[in-house]
C-alpha angles and dihedrals in degrees: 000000000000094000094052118095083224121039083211095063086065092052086077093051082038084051083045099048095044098052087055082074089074087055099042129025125257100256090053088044094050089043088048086047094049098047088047086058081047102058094035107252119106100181131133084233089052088044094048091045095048082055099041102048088041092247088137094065095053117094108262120272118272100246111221138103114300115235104239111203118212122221123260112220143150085226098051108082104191131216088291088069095060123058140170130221131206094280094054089253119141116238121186132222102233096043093177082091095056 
């Protein structure tokens, strides 16, 4: 309700959140409510489609940095290619193309 202009405008998503309890039980309401805190997004869509897709049910996510790999191709130079000078200007290590 807090990041509503209007606190009146969340009772609707409050009303919303609360009916779900007659689908799903309240365990599974209260673990869907607590991985939507988790992943940032406290809405009542967040929160139905937790419930509905049995996200509730998995083991939380493990919180730290992702490993991001970086692709491997012929075409891809890399930061060695490119190399500045003194002056700021970029020289380039295969300097037949220039």
């Amino acid at each position: 309700m807090e990041s509503r202009m209007h606190p009146q405008q969340g009772f609707r998503s409050c009303i919303g959140i609360i009916s779900l309890g007659k689908s799903y039980t309240q365990e599974r309401l209260e673990a869907a409510c607590s991985r939507a805190l988790a992943i940032g997004s406290p809405s009542y869509k967040s929160i139905r489609a937790i419930l509905e897709k049995g996200l509730d049910r998995l083991p939380p996510q493990k919180e730290g940095p992702q490993q991001t790999s970086f692709i491997t191709h012929s075409n891809i130079r890399g930061r060695e290619y490119y190399q500045s000078n003194e002056e700021g200007e970029k020289t380039y290590a295969d300097s037949s193309n220039n």
